[in-house]
N, C-alpha and C positions, 0 to 999 in steps of 0.2 A: 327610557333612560336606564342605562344600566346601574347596578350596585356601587360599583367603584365612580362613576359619574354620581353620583349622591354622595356619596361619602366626601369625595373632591370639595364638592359644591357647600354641603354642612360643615367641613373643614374649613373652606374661604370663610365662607361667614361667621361662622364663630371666632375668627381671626380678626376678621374687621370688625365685630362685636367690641372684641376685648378690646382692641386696641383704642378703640373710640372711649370705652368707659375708662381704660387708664388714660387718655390723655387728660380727659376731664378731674381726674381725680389724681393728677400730676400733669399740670400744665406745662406745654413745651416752652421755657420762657429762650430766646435767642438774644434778647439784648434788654439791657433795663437802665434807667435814668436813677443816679443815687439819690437821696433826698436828706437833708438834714437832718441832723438829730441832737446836736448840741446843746441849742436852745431847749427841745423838748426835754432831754436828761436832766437840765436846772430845772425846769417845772416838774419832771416826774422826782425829783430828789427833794423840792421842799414840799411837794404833797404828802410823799414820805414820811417827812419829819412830821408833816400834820395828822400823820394816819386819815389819810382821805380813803374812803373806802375805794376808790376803783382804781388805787394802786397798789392792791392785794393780789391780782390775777394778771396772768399775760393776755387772757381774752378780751378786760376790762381795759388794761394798758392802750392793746391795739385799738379798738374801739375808739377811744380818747384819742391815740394820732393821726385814727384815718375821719375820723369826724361822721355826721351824719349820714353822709351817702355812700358808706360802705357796710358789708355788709361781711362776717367771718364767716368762710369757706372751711378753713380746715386750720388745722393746729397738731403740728408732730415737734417731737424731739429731736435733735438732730448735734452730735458731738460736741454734750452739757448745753447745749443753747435749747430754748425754745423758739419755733418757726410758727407765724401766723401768716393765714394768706386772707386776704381783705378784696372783694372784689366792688366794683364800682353798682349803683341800679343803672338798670337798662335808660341809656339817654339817646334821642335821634339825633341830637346837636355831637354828641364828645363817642369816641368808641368805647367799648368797656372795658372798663382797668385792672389791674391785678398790683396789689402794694404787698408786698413780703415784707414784714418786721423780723429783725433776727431780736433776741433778748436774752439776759442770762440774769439770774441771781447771785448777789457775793455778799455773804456777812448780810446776809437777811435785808438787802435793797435790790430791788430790780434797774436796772440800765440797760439803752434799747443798743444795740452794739451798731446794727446798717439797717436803715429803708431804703427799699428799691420798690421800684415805680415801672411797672409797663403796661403795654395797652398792646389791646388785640382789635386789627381793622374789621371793618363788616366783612362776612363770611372767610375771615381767617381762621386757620389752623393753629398757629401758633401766637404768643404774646409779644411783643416786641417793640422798639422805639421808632418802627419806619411811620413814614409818611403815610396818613391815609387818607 
């Protein structure tokens, strides 16, 4: 094999490397289900009033909407909001989900602005609302 046939070859794969670890760690979402949040804002706003503790954090927040069988992947800032990404445990019955909370703070109370809701089929690539 020659030099530039290596290099070629270390080049592809380090490509496909990368790209695989950013997907994982920015999922390709192509379509998402929104999900309520009305009702949840009157609960996160009189917990509020009550100073409940796990309406101090956006990590705690999310926690609290995606319920037990999620589990927080990541948490960035994103234009004054804060983004949490929640993903599903591994189940044979349901495929594994992805719920994005967007959230912002005003005047010292937190409010969840959009949940979106997708799901990734067995050996997909990307997250999405299709059939699987």
């Amino acid at each position: 094999m020659s030099f530039i046939n290596i290099i070629r070859t270390l080049f592809a794969f380090s490509v496909l490397f990368c790209s695989a670890a950013s997907a994982y760690e920015n999922p390709i979402v192509v379509s998402y289900a929104v999900q309520p949040i009305n009702k949840f804002n009157q609960q996160l706003g009189q917990a509020q009033q009550e100073s409940l503790k796990w309406t101090q954090a956006p990590e705690s927040i999310s926690a609290h909407y995606s319920g037990d069988n999620f589990t927080l992947a990541r948490i960035k800032n994103f234009e004054g909001k804060v983004v949490t990404y929640s993903v599903s445990q591994q189940n044979s019955k349901h495929p594994k989900m992805l719920l994005i909370l967007s959230m912002e703070k005003q005047k010292g109370l937190w409010s969840v602005d959009a949940a979106k809701l997708t799901w990734q089929c067995k050996n997909g690539l990307h997250f999405g609302t299709d059939r699987c």
